[in-house]
VOBA-950640 format. One record per residue (C-alpha): chain; residue number from 1; y, z, x negated. Coordinates in Angstrom, 2 decimals, decimal comma. Each point is the difference from the previous one (the first is absolute). Example, Ala and Ser with C-alpha at 12.3 -4.5 7.8 and 13.67 -1.06 7.14 Angstrom:
VOBA-950640
@chain = A&n = 1&north = -4,50&up = 7,80&east = -12,30 .
@chain = A&n = 2&north = 3,44&up = -0,66&east = -1,37 .
END
This chain:
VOBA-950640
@chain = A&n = 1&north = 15,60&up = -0,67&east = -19,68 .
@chain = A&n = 2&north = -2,52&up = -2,32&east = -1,73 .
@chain = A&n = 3&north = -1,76&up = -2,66&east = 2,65 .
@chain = A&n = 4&north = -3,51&up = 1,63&east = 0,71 .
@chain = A&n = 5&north = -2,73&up = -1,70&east = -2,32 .
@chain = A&n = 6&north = -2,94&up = 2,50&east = -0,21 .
@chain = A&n = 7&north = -1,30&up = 1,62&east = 2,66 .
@chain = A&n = 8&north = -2,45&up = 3,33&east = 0,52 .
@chain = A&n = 9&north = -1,97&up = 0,24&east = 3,10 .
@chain = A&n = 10&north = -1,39&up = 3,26&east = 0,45 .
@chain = A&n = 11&north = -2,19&up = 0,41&east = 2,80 .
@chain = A&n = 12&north = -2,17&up = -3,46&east = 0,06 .
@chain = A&n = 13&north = -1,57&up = -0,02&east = 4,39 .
@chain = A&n = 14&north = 0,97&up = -2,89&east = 2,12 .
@chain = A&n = 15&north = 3,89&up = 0,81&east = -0,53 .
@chain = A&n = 16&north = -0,03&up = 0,24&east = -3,70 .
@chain = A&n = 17&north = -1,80&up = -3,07&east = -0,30 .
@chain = A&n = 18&north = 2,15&up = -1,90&east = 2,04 .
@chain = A&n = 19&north = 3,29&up = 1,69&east = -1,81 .
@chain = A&n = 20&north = -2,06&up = -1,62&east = -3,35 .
@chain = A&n = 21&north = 0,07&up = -3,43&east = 1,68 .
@chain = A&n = 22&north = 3,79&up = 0,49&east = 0,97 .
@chain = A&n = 23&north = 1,01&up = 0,73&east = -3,31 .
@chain = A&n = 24&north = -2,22&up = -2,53&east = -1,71 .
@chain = A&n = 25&north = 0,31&up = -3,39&east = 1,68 .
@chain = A&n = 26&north = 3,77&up = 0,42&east = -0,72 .
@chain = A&n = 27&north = -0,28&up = 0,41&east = -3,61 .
@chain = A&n = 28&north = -0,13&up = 3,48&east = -1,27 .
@chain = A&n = 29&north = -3,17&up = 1,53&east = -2,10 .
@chain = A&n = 30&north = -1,62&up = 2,73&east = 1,94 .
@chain = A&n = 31&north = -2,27&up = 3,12&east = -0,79 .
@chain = A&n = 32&north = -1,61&up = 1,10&east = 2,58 .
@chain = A&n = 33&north = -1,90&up = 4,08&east = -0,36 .
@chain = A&n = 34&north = -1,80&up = 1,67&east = 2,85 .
@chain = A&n = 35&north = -1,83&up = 3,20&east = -0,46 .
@chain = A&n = 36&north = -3,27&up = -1,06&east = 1,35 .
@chain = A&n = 37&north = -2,05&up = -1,90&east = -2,82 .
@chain = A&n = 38&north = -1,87&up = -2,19&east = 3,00 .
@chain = A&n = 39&north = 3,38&up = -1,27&east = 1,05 .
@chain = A&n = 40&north = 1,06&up = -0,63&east = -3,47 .
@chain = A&n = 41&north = -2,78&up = -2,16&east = -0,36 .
@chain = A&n = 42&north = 0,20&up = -2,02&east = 3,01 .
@chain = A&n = 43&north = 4,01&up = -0,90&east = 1,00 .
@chain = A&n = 44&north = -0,15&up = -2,79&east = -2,44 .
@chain = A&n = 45&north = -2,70&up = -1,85&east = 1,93 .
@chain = A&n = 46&north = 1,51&up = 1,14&east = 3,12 .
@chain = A&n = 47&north = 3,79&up = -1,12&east = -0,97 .
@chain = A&n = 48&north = -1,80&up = -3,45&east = -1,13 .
@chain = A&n = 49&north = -1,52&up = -0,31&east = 3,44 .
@chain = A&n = 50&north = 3,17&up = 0,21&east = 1,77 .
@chain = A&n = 51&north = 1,65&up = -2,16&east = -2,30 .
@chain = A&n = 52&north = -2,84&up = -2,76&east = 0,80 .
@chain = A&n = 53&north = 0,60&up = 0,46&east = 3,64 .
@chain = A&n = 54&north = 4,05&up = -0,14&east = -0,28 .
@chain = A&n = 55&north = -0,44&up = -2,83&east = -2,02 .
@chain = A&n = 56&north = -1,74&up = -2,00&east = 2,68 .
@chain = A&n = 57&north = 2,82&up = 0,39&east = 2,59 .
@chain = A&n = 58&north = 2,30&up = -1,11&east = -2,95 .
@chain = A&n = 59&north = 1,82&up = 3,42&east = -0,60 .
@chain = A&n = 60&north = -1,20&up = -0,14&east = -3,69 .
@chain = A&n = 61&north = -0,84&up = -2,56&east = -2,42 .
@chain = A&n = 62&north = -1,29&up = 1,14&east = -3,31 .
@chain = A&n = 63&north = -2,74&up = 3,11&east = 1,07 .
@chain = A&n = 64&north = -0,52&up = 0,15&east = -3,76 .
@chain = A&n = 65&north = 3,52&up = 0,28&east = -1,30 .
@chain = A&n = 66&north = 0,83&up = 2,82&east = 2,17 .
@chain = A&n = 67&north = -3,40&up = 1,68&east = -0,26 .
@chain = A&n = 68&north = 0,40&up = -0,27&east = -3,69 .
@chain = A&n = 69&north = 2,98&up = 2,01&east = -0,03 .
@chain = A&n = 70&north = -1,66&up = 3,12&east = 1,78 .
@chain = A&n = 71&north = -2,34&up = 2,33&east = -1,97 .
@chain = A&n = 72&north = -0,83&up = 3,21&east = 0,12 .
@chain = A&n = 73&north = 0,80&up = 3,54&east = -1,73 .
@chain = A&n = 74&north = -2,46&up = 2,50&east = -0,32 .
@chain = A&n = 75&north = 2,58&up = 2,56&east = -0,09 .
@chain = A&n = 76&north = 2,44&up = 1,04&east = 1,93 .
@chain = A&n = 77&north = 2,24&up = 0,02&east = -3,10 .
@chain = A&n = 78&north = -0,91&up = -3,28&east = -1,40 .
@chain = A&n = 79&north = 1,12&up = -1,41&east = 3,61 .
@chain = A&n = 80&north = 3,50&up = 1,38&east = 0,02 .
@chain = A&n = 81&north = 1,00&up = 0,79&east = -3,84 .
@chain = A&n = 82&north = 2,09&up = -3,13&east = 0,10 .
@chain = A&n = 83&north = 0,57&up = -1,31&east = 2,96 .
@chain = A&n = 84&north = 3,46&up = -1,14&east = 1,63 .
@chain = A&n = 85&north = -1,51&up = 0,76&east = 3,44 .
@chain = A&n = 86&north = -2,90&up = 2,50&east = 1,32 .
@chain = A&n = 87&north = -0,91&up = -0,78&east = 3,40 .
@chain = A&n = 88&north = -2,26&up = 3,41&east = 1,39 .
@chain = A&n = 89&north = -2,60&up = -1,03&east = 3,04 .
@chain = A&n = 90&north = -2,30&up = 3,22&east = -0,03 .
@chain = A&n = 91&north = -0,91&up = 1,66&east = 3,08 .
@chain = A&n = 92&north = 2,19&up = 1,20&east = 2,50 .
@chain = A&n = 93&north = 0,22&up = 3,83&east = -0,71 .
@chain = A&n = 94&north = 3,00&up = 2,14&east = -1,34 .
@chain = A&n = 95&north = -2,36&up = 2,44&east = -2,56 .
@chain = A&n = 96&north = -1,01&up = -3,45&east = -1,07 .
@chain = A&n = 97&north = 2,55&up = -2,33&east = -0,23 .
@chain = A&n = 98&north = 2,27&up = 3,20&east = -1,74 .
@chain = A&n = 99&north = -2,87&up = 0,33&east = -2,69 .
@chain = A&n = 100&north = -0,32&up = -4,33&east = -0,60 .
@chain = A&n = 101&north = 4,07&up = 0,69&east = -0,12 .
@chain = A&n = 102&north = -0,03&up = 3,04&east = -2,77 .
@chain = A&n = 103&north = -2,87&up = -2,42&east = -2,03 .
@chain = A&n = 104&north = 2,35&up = -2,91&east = -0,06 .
@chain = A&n = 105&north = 2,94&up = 1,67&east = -0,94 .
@chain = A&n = 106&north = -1,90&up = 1,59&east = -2,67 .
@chain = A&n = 107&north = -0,90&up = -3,47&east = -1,34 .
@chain = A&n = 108&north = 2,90&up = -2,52&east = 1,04 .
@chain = A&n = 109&north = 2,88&up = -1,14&east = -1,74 .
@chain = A&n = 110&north = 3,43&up = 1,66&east = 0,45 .
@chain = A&n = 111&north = 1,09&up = -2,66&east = 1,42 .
@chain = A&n = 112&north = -3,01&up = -1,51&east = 2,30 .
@chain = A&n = 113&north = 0,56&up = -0,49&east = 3,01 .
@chain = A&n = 114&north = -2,65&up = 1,68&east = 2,86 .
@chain = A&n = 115&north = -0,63&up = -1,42&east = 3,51 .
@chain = A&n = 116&north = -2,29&up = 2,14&east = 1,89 .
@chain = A&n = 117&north = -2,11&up = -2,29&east = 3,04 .
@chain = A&n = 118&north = 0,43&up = 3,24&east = 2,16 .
@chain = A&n = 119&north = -0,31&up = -1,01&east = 3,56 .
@chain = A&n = 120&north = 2,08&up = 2,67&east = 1,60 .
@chain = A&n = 121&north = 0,69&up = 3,17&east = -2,44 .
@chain = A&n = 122&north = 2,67&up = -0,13&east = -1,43 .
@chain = A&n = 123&north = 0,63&up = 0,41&east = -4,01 .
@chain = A&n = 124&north = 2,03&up = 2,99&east = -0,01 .
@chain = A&n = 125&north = -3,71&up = 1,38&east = 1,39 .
@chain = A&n = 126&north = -1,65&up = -0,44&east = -3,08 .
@chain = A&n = 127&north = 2,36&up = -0,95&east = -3,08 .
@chain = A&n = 128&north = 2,32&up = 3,04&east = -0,05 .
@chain = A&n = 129&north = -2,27&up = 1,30&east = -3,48 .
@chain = A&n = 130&north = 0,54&up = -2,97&east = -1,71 .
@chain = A&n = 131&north = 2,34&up = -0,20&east = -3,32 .
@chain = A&n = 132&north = 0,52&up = -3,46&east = 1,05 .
@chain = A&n = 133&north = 0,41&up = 0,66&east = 3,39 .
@chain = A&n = 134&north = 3,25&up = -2,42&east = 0,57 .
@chain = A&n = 135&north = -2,20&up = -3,29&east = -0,85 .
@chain = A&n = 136&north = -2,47&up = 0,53&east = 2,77 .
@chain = A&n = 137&north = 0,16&up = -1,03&east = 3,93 .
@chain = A&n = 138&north = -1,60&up = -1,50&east = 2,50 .
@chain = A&n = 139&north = -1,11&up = -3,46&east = -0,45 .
@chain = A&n = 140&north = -2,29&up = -0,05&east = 3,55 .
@chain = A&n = 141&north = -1,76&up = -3,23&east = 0,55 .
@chain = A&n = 142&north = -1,70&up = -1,71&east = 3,21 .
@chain = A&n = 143&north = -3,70&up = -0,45&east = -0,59 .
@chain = A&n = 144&north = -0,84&up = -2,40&east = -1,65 .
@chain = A&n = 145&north = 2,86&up = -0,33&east = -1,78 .
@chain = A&n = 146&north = -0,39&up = -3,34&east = -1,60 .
@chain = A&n = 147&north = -0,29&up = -1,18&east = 3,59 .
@chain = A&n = 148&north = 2,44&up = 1,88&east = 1,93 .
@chain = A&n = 149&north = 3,13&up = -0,13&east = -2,06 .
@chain = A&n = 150&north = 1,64&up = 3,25&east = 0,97 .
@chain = A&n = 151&north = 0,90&up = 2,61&east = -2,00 .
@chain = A&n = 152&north = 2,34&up = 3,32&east = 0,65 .
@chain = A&n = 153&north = 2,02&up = 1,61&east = -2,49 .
@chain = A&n = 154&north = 0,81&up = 3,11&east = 0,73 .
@chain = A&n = 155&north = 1,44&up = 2,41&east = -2,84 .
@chain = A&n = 156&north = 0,00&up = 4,14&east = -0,33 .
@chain = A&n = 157&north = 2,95&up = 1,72&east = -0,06 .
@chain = A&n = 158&north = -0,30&up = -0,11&east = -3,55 .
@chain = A&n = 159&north = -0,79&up = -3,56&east = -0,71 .
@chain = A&n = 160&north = 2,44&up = -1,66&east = -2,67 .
@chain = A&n = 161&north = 2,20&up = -2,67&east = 3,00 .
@chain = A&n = 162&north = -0,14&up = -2,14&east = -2,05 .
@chain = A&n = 163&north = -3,67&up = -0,63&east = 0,34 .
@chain = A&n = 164&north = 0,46&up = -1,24&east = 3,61 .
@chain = A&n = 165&north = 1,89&up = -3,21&east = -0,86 .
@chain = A&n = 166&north = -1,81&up = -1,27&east = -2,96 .
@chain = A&n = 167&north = -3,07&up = 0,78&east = 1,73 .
@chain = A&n = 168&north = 0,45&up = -1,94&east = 3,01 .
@chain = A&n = 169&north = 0,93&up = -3,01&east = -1,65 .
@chain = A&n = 170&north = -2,94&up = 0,39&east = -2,43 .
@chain = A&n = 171&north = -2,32&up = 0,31&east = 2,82 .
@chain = A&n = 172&north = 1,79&up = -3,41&east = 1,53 .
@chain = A&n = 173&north = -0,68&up = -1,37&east = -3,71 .
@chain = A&n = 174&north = -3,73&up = 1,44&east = 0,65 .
@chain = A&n = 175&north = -0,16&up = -2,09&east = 3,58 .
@chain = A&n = 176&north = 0,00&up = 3,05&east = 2,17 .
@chain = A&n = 177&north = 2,61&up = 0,94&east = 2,30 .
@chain = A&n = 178&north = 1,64&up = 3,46&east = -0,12 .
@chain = A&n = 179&north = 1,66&up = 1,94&east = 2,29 .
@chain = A&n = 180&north = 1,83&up = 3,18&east = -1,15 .
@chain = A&n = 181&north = 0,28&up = 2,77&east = 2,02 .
@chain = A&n = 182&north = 2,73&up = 2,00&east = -1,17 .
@chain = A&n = 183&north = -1,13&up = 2,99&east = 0,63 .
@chain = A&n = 184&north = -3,49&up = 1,96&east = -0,10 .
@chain = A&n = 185&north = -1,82&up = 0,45&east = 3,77 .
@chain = A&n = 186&north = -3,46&up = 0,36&east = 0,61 .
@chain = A&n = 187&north = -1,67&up = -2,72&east = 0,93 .
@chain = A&n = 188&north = 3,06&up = -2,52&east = -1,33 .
@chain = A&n = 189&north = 0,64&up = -2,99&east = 2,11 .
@chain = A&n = 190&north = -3,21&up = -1,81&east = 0,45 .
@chain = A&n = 191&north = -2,17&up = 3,00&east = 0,83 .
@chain = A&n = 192&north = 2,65&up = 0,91&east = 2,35 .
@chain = A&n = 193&north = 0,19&up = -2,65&east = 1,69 .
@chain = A&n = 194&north = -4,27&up = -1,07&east = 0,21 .
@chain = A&n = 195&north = -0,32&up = 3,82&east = 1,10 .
@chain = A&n = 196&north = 2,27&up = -0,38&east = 2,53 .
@chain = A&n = 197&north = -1,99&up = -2,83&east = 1,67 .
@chain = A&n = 198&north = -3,28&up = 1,94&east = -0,87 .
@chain = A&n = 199&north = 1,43&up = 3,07&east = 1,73 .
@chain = A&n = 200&north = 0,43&up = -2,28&east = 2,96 .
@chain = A&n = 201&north = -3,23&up = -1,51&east = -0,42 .
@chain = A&n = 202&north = -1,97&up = 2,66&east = 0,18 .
@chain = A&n = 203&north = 1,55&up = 1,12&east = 2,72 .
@chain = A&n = 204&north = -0,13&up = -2,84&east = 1,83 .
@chain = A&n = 205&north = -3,71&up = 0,23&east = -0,57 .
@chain = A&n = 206&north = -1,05&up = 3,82&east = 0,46 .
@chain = A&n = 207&north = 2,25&up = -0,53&east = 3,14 .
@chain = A&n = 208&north = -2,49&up = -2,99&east = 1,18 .
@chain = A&n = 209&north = 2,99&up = -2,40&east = 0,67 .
@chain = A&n = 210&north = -1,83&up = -2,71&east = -2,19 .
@chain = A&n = 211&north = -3,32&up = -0,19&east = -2,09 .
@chain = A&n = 212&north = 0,46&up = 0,35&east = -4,15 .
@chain = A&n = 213&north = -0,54&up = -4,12&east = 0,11 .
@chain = A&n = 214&north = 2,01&up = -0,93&east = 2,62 .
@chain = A&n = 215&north = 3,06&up = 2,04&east = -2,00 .
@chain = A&n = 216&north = -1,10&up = -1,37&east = -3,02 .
@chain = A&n = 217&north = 0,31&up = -3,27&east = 1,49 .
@chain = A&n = 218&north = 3,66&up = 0,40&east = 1,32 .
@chain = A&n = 219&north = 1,12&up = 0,33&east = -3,54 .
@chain = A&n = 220&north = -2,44&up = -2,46&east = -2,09 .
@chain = A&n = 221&north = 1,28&up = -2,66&east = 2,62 .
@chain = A&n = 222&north = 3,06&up = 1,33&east = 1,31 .
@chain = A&n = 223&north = 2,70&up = 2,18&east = -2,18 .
@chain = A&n = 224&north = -2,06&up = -0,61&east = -3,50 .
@chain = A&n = 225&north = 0,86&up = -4,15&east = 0,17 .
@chain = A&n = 226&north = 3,78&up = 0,28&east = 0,29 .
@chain = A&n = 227&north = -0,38&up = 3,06&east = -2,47 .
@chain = A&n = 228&north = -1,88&up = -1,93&east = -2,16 .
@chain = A&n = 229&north = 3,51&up = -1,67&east = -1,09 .
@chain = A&n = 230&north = 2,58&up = 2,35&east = 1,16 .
@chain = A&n = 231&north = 0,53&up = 3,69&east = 1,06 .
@chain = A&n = 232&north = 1,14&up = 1,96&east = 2,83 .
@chain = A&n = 233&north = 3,98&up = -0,68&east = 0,30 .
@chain = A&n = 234&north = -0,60&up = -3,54&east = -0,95 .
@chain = A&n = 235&north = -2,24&up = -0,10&east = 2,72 .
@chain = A&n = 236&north = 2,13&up = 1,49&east = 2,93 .
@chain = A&n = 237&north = 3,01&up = -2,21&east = -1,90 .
@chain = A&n = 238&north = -1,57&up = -2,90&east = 1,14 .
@chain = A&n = 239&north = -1,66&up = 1,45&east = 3,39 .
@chain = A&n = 240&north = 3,52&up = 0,09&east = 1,98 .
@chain = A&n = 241&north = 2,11&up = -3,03&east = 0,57 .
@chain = A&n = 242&north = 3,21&up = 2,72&east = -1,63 .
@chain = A&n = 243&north = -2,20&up = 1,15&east = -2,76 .
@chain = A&n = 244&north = -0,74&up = 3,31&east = -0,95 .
@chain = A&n = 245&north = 2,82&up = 1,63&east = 1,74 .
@chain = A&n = 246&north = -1,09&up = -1,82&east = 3,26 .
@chain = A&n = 247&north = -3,68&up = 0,99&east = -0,54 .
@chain = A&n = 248&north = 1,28&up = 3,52&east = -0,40 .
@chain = A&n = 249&north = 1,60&up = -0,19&east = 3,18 .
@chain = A&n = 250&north = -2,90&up = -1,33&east = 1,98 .
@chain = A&n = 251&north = -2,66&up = 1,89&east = -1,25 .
@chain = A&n = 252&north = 1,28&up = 2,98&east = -1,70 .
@chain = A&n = 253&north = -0,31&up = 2,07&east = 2,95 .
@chain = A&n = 254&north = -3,74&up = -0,99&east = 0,33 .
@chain = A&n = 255&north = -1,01&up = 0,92&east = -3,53 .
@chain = A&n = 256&north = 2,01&up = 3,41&east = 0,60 .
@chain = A&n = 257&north = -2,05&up = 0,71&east = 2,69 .
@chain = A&n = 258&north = -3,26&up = -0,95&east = -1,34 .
@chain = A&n = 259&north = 0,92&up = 2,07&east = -3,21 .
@chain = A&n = 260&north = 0,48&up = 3,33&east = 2,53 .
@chain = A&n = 261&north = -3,62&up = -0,02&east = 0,94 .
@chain = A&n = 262&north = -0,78&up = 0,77&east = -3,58 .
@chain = A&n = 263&north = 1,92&up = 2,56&east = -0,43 .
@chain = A&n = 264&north = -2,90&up = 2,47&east = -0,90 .
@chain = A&n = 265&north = -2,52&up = -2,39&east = -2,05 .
@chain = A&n = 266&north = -3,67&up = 1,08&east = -0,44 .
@chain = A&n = 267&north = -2,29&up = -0,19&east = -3,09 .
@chain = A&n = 268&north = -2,83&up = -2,70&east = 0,35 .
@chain = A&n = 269&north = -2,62&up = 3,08&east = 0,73 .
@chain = A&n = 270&north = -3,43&up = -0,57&east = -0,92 .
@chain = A&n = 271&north = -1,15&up = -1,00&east = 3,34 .
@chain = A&n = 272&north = 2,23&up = -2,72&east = -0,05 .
@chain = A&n = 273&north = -0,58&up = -1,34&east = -3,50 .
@chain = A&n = 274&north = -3,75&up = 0,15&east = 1,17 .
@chain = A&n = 275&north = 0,80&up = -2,31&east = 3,10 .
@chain = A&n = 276&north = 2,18&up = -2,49&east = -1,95 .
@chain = A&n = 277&north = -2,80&up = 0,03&east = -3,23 .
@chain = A&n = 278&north = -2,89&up = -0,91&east = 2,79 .
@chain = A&n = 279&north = 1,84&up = -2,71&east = 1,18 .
@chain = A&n = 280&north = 0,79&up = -1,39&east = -3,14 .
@chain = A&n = 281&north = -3,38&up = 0,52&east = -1,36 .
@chain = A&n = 282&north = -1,48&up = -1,71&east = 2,88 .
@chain = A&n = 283&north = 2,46&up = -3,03&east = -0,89 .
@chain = A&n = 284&north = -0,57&up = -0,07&east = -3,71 .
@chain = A&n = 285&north = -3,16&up = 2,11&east = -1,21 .
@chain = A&n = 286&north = 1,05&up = 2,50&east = -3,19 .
@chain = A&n = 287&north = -2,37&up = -2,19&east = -2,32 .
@chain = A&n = 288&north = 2,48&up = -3,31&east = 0,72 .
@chain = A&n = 289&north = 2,84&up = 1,67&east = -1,08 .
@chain = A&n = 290&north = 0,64&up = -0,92&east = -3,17 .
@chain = A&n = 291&north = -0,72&up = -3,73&east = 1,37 .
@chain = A&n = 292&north = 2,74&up = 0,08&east = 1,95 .
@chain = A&n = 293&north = 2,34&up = 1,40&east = -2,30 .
@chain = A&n = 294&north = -0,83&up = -3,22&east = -2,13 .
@chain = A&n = 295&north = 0,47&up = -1,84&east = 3,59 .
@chain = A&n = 296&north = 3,75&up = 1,89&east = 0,17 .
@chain = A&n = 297&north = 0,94&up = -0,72&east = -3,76 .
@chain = A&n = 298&north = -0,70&up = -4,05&east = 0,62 .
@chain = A&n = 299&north = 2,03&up = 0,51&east = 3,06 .
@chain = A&n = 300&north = 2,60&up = 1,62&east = -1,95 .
@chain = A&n = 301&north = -0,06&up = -2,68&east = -3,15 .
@chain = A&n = 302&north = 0,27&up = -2,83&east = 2,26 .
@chain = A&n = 303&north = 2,90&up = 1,76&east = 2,27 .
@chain = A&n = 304&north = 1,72&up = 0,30&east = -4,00 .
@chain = A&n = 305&north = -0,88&up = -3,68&east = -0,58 .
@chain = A&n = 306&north = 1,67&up = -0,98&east = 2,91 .
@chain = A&n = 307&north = 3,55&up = 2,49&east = -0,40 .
@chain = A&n = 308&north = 0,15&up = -1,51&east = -3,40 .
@chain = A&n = 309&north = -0,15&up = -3,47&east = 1,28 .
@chain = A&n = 310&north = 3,00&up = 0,74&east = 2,38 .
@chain = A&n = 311&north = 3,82&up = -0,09&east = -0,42 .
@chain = A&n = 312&north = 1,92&up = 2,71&east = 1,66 .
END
């Protein structure tokens, strides 16, 4: 397979947008199409924004280089028709990401490859009608993804293997870093894992052990700094003077325990989502919102700067 050079992104929210910066600032030309004619109009002044903030941390230098290589399609067809790569970011819905799926296989080339942003449905959920079904997959992204590098791969049963390799190294090419899962689950691995600590966080909460800041604080300035750089059995690797095995001794009985009073998980009711939304509303009114979100993404640029800036 051909290194990936144009790129469709179909779907064009806060996830498109960043897949558009992704794909740009290493090189390749990219349409972007979205169904709505208001976001057509605006992502180019919104990707240039973001660009202008990146580029004050240093993450980017030329705003207009990369900008300049990202316009956009007013159809759906003149997005994919000849593209190497079609990343989908539409909402989160199987009647909708199967039709997007059926439109782009209707329009792609044979040999395109598709990367749905799906964050927990798998492909075999929604690209079983395609002709072309063995060139799509999952292609999940943290948001933002041009500031959170991660991406999961994780093909159908029917997706062509050898997708998986050239993939991941294109997406290392593309500055992300991918993780395959090999194969489908709900959820994948990183929604598995954050709704595990959710679970537990709720919990925690409806069960009045600790207030929603107070828990939010344990893991902004507790588990998310060492996590910020490594994950779980990297952390317990270095948490025992044996390592992992000797952390596993120690402890394992602990966690197993803890686990056993969750045996029988509840859904976040509506009561409880009300109690949790007051006290975050009373922290940070609805109408700052989008504020802090800007607040979180300078966080997140200069927490990028700084990995760069490191040897491992």
């Amino acid at each position: 397979m051909q290194s990936i050079r144009r790129v469709a992104i179909v779907g064009a929210g806060l996830v498109g947008s960043g897949w558009a910066i992704v794909f740009a600032r290493s090189g390749a030309t990219v349409r972007v199409y979205d169904a709505e004619a208001s976001i057509r109009a605006s992502v180019l002044d919104r990707i240039r924004a973001s660009l202008a903030d990146m580029r004050e941390v240093g993450l980017v230098d030329d705003v207009d280089g990369i900008a300049g290589r990202i316009t956009v399609a007013d159809t759906l067809a003149d997005a994919v028709s000849e593209a190497d790569y079609i990343q989908e970011s539409v909402f989160e819905r199987v009647d909708v990401k199967t039709a997007i799926s059926l439109a782009i296989d209707a329009a792609m080339r044979p040999d395109a490859i598709v990367g749905s942003s799906s964050s927990g449905i798998p492909a075999s959920a929604f690209t079983e009608g395609c002709v072309h079904r063995s060139r799509f997959l999952v292609s999940h992204p943290v948001n933002p993804p041009h500031l959170v590098p991660v991406v999961e791969l994780v093909p159908a049963p029917w997706t062509d293997p050898d997708i998986v390799p050239f993939l991941r190294t294109e997406m290392a090419r593309f500055g992300q870093v991918p993780v395959v899962v090999n194969r489908e689950i709900a959820g994948f691995i990183l929604n598995r894992l954050q709704g595990a600590l959710l679970n537990e966080a709720w919990a925690l909460f409806e069960e009045g052990y600790a207030s929603a800041a107070d828990i939010d604080a344990t893991v902004a300035h507790g588990l998310g700094l060492r996590w910020s750089f490594m994950g779980p059995f990297e952390t317990i690797d270095l948490n025992a003077p044996g390592g992992v095995a000797d952390y596993a001794q120690r402890l394992g009985p602990l966690y197993h325990s803890v686990a056993q009073d969750r045996t029988q998980p509840r859904p976040w009711s509506e009561d409880l989502v009300g109690k949790v939304a007051a006290e975050r509303r009373e922290a940070l009114p609805g109408e700052s919102l989008a504020d802090r979100r800007a607040w979180r993404d300078g966080r997140l640029m200069r927490l990028m700067a700084h990995k760069q800036a490191q040897k491992d």
